[in-house]
C-alpha positions as CSV (number, residue, x, y, z in Angstrom):
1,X,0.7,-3.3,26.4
2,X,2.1,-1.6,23.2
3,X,-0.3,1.5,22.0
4,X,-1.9,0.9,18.4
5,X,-0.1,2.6,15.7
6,X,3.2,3.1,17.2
7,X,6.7,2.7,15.5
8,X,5.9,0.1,13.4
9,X,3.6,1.5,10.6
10,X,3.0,-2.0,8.4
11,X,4.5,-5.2,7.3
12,X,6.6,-4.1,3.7
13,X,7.1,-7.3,2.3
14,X,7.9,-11.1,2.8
15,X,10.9,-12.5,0.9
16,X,10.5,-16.2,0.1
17,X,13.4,-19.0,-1.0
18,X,12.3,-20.9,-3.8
19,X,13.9,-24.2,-5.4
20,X,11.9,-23.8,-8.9
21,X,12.1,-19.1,-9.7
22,X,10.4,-19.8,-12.5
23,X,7.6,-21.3,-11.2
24,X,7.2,-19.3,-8.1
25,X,6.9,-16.3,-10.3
26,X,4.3,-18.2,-12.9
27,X,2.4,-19.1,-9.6
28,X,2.5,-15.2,-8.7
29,X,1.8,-13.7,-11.4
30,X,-0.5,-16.2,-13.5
31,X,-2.8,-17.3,-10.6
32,X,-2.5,-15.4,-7.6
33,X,-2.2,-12.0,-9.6
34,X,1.3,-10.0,-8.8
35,X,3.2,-7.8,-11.0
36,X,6.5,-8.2,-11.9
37,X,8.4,-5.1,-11.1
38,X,12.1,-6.0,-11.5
39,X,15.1,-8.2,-11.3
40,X,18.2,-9.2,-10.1
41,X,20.0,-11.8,-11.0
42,X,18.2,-14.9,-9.2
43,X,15.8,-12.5,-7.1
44,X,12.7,-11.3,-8.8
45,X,10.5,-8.2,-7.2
46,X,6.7,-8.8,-7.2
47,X,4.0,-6.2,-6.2
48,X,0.0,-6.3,-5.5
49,X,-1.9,-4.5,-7.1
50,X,-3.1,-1.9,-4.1
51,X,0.4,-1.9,-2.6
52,X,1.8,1.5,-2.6
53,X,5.2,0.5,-2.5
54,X,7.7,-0.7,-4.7
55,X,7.3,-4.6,-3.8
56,X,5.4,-6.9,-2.1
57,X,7.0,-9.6,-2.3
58,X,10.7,-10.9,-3.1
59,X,11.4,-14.7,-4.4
60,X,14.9,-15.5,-4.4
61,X,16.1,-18.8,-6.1
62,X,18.0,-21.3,-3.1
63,X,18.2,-24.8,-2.7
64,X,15.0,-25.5,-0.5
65,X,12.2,-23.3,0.4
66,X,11.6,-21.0,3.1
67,X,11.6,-17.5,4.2
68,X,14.3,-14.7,4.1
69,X,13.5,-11.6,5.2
70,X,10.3,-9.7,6.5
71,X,10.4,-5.5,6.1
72,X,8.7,-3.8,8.6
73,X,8.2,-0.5,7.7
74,X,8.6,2.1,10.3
75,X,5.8,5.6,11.0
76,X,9.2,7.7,10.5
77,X,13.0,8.7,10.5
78,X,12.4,8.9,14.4
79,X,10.3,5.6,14.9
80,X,13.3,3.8,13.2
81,X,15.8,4.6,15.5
82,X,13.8,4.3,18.5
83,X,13.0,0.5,17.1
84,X,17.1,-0.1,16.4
85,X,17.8,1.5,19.8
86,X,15.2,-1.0,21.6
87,X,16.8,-3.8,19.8
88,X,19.8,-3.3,21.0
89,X,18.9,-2.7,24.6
90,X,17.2,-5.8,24.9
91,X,20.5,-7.5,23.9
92,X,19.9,-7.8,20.1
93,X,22.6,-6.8,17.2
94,X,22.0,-6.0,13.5
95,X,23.6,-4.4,10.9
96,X,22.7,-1.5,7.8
97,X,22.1,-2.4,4.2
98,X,20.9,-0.7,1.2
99,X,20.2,-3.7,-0.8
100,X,16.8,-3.2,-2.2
101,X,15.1,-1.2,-5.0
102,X,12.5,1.0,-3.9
103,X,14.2,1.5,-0.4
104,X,16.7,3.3,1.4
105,X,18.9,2.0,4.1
106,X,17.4,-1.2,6.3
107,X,18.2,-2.3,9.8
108,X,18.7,-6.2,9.7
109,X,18.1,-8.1,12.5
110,X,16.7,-11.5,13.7
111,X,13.9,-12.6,16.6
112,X,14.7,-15.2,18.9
113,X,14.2,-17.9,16.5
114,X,16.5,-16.7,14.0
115,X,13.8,-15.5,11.8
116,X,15.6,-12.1,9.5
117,X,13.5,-9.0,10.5
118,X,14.4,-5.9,8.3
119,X,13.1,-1.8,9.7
120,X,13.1,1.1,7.2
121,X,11.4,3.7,6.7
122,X,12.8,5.6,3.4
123,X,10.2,4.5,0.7
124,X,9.5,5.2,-2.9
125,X,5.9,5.6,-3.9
126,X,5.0,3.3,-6.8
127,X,4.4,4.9,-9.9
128,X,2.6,3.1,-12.6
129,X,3.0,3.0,-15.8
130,X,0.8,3.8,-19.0
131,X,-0.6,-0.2,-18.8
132,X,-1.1,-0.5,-15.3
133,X,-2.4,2.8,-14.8
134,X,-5.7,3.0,-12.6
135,X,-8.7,4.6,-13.3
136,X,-9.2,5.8,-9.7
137,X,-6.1,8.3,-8.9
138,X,-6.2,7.1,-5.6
139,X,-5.1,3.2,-6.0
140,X,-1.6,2.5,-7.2
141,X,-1.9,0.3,-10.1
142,X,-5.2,-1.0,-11.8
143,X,-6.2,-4.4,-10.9
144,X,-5.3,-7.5,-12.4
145,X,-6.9,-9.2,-15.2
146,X,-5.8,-12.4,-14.2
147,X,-5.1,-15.1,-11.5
148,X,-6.9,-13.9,-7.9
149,X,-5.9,-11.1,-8.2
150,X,-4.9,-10.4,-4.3
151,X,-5.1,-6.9,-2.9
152,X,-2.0,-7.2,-0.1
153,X,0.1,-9.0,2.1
154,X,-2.0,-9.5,4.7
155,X,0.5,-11.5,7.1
156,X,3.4,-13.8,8.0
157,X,3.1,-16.6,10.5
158,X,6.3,-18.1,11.8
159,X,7.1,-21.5,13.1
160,X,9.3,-21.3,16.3
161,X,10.6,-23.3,18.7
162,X,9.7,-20.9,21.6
163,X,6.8,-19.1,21.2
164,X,6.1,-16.8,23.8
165,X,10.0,-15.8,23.6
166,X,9.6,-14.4,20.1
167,X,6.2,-13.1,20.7
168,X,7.7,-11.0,24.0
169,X,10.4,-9.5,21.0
170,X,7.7,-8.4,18.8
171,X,5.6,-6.8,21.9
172,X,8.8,-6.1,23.6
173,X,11.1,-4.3,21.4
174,X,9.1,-3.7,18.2
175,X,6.3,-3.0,20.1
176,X,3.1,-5.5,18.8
177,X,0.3,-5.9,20.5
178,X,-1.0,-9.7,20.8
179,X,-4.7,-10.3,20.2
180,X,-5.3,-14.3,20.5
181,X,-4.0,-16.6,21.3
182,X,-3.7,-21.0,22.2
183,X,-2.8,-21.9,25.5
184,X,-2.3,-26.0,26.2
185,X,-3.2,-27.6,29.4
186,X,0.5,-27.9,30.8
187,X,0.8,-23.6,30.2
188,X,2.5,-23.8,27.1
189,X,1.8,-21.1,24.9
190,X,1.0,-22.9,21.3
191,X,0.4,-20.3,19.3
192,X,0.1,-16.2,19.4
193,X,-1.6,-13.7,16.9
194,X,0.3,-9.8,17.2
195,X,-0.8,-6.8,15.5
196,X,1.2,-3.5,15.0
197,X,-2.2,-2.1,13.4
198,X,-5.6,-1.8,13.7
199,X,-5.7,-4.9,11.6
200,X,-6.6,-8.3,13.9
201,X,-2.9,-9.9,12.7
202,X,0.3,-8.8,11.4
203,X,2.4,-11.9,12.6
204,X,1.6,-15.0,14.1
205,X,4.3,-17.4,16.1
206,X,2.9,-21.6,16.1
207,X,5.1,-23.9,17.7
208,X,7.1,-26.1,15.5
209,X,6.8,-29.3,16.4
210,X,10.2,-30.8,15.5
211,X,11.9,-28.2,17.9
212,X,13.7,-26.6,15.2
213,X,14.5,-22.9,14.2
214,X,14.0,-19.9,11.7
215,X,11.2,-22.0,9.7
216,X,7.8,-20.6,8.4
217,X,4.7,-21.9,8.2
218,X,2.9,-19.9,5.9
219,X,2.3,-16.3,4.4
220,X,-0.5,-14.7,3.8
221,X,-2.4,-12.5,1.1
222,X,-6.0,-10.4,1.4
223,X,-8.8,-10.4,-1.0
224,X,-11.9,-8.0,-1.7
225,X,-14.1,-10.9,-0.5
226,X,-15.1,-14.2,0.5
227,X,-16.2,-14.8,-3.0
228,X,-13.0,-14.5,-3.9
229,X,-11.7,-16.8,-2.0
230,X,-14.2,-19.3,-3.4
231,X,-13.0,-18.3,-7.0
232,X,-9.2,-19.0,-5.9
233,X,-10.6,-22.7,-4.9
234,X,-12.0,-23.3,-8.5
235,X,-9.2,-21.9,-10.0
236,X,-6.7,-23.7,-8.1
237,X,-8.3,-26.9,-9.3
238,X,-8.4,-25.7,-12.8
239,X,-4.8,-25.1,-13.1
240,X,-3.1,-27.8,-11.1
241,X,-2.2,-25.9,-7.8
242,X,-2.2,-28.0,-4.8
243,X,-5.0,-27.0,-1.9
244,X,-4.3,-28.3,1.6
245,X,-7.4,-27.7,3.7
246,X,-10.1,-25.1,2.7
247,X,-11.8,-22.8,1.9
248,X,-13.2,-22.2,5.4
249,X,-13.6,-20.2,8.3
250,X,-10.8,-19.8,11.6
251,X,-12.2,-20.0,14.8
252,X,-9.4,-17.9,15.8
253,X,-9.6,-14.3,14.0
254,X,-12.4,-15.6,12.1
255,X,-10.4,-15.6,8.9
256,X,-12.4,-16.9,5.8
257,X,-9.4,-19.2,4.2
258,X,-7.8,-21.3,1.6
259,X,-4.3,-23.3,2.1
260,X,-2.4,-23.7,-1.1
261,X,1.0,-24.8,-1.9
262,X,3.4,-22.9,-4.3
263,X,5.6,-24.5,-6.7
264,X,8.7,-24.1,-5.0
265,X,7.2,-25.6,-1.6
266,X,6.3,-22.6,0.2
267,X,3.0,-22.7,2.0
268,X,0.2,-20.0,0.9
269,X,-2.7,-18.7,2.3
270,X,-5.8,-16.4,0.7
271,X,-7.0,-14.7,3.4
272,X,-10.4,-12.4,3.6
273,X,-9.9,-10.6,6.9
274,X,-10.8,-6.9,6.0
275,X,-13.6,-6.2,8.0
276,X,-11.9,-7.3,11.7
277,X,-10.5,-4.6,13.1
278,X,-9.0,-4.0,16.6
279,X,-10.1,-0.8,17.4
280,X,-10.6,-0.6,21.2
281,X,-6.5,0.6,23.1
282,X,-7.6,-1.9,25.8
283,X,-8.2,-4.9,23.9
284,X,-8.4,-8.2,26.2
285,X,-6.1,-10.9,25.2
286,X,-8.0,-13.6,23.9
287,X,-7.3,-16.9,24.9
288,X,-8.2,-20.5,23.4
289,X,-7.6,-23.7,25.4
290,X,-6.5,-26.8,24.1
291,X,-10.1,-28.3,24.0
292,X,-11.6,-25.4,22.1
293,X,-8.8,-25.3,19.5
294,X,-9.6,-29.2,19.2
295,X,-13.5,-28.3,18.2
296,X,-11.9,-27.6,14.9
297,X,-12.8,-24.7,13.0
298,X,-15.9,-22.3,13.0
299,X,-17.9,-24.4,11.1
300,X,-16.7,-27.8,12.7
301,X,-14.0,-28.7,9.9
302,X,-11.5,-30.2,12.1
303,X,-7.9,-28.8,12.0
304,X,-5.3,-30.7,10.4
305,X,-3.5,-33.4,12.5
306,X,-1.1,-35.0,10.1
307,X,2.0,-33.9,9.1
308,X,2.8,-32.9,5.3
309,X,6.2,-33.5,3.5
310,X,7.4,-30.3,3.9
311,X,7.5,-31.1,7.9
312,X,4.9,-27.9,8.9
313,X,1.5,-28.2,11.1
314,X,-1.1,-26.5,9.8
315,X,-2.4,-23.3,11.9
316,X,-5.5,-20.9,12.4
C-alpha cells in the first residue's frame, strides 16, 4: 500500500469538453461561483475561490461533452520524475508540453482507459487583484458574491471499462491509495474510491456499463457546508439547472450531495466532504457488497437505476 502524502501532492485541475462555451462558463461563473482568469481562443481558464493556483478548471469548446485532461500536481522537481520514471516502467509512454498558463512543463500520459492524466509540478501562486483581493492574507482571492460559491475541486470520478486495471495504475505507478470500494457477487470490482491525500477521495473508477472507454461520469466541487449544499438545490431550481438525484447523503464516503447537469452535458456534483479524513497509514480497504450498495443510500434514497441520455450510471 502507497504511503499518504507521497509524489502526488493534489489533483490541479479537471479540463472539461463542452458543446455550448458560453454556457458552461455562465453555469460556472453565475451559479456555481468561479472566476474567470483567462482565455484562449475556444478554451477559457476558471478558478475557485480558495484555489491557490492559477486554475481550477479548463472548458474547452468540442463537439460533445466529456473530459480532457486531469493535472496532478506533484510534492516536487524530484517526485515528478520518480512519477514519469514509474510510468514508464510499468510499460506506459507520454510526452512534455508547456501548454498552460500558470504552469511550467507537464508530463502527458493516459490510464488504462485512455483517460489524459497530466504531472507537473512548476506552479504559479495566484495573485489577486485589487477586486478580488481577500481580507484574510492567508486565502487567495475573496469569496464570491454569487452562484455557490464552491471552495475546490474536490474530485474526478471516471467511467471505465476495467476498473480494477486503472485503479492498479493509480496505486501502482502514481502511487493512490484506495479507501472503498463495491465488490459484486461474481468478484467483479464495480467501483473504487483512491486518495493521494489525507482526503477520503481524490479519484474514483465506476464501471461503465456500455463497455466503452475514456468516458467520465462526473466531477466534483467542495463547499463550506451542508447548508450549502441545500442552497445550491434552491438555487438550481431558481435558475433552470437540471438536478438529477439529491441532495443527500452516500453510503459510501458519506458524502453529503447534489447531482446537477451543466449546460454543455457534463455531469456535476456539490460535494461537502471536509470533515472525512484518512488519517490512520494502515487504513483497511473498505468493501461494500452488491446487497449493501442495493440498500440505497444512507438515508434509504435508492440509487439510480435508469439510464440518462447522456449514457452514464449514476455513482456514490
Amino acid at each position: 500500500m502507497a504511503p499518504p502524502l507521497g509524489d502526488i501532492a493534489h489533483i490541479g485541475h479537471a479540463q472539461l469538453f463542452t458543446p455550448d462555451l458560453d454556457a458552461s462558463v455562465a453555469f460556472f461563473t453565475d451559479y456555481l461561483g468561479l472566476t474567470v482568469n483567462g482565455r484562449d481562443g475556444d478554451t477559457v481558464y476558471l478558478r475557485t475561490y480558495d484555489d491557490y493556483e492559477h486554475h481550477s478548471l479548463v472548458l474547452t469548446a468540442r463537439d460533445r461533452p466529456g473530459l480532457g485532461r486531469l493535472a496532478l500536481r506533484t510534492s516536487g522537481e524530484e517526485a515528478l520524475h520518480r512519477r514519469v520514471k514509474a510510468i514508464e516502467e510499468a510499460g506506459g509512454t507520454g510526452h512534455w508540453v508547456e501548454d498552460e498558463p500558470g504552469l511550467g512543463k507537464l508530463y502527458v500520459t493516459t490510464d488504462p482507459d485512455g483517460h489524459e492524466h497530466a504531472l507537473y509540478w512548476e506552479s504559479e501562486h495566484y495573485q489577486a487583484p485589487d477586486e478580488l483581493r481577500p481580507a484574510l492574507k492567508n486565502q487567495p482571492q475573496a469569496k464570491p458574491n454569487r452562484g455557490v460559491g464552491v471552495r475546490r475541486l474536490d474530485h474526478v470520478n471516471f467511467l471505465a471499462a476495467d476498473v480494477l486495471a486503472n485503479s492498479e495504475f493509480q496505486e501502482r505507478v502514481l502511487g493512490a491509495r484506495p479507501t472503498e470500494q463495491v465488490r459484486l457477487d461474481n468478484g467483479t470490482i464495480a467501483a473504487r474510491w483512491l486518495t493521494f491525500t489525507h482526503k477520503s477521495y481524490d479519484v474514483v473508477y465506476t464501471s461503465d456499463w456500455t463497455g466503452s472507454t475514456g468516458r467520465l461520469h462526473h466531477i466534483a466541487f467542495a463547499t463550506d457546508t451542508r447548508e450549502d449544499i441545500l442552497r445550491a438545490a434552491d438555487l438550481a431550481i431558481d435558475t433552470g439547472v437540471f438536478i438529477e438525484t439529491g441532495p443527500h447523503k452516500h453510503a459510501i464516503q458519506q458524502t453529503f450531495f447534489l447531482y446537477v447537469y451543466e449546460p454543455g452535458g457534463n455531469r456535476i456534483e456539490l460535494c461537502n466532504p471536509l470533515t472525512r479524513l484518512v488519517l490512520a497509514p494502515d487504513w483497511p480497504l473498505v468493501t461494500w457488497t452488491e446487497a449493501e450498495r442495493a440498500k440505497g443510500q444512507a438515508w434509504g434514497l435508492k440509487t439510480i437505476e435508469s439510464f440518462h441520455t447522456h449514457g452514464t450510471p449514476p455513482v456514490g
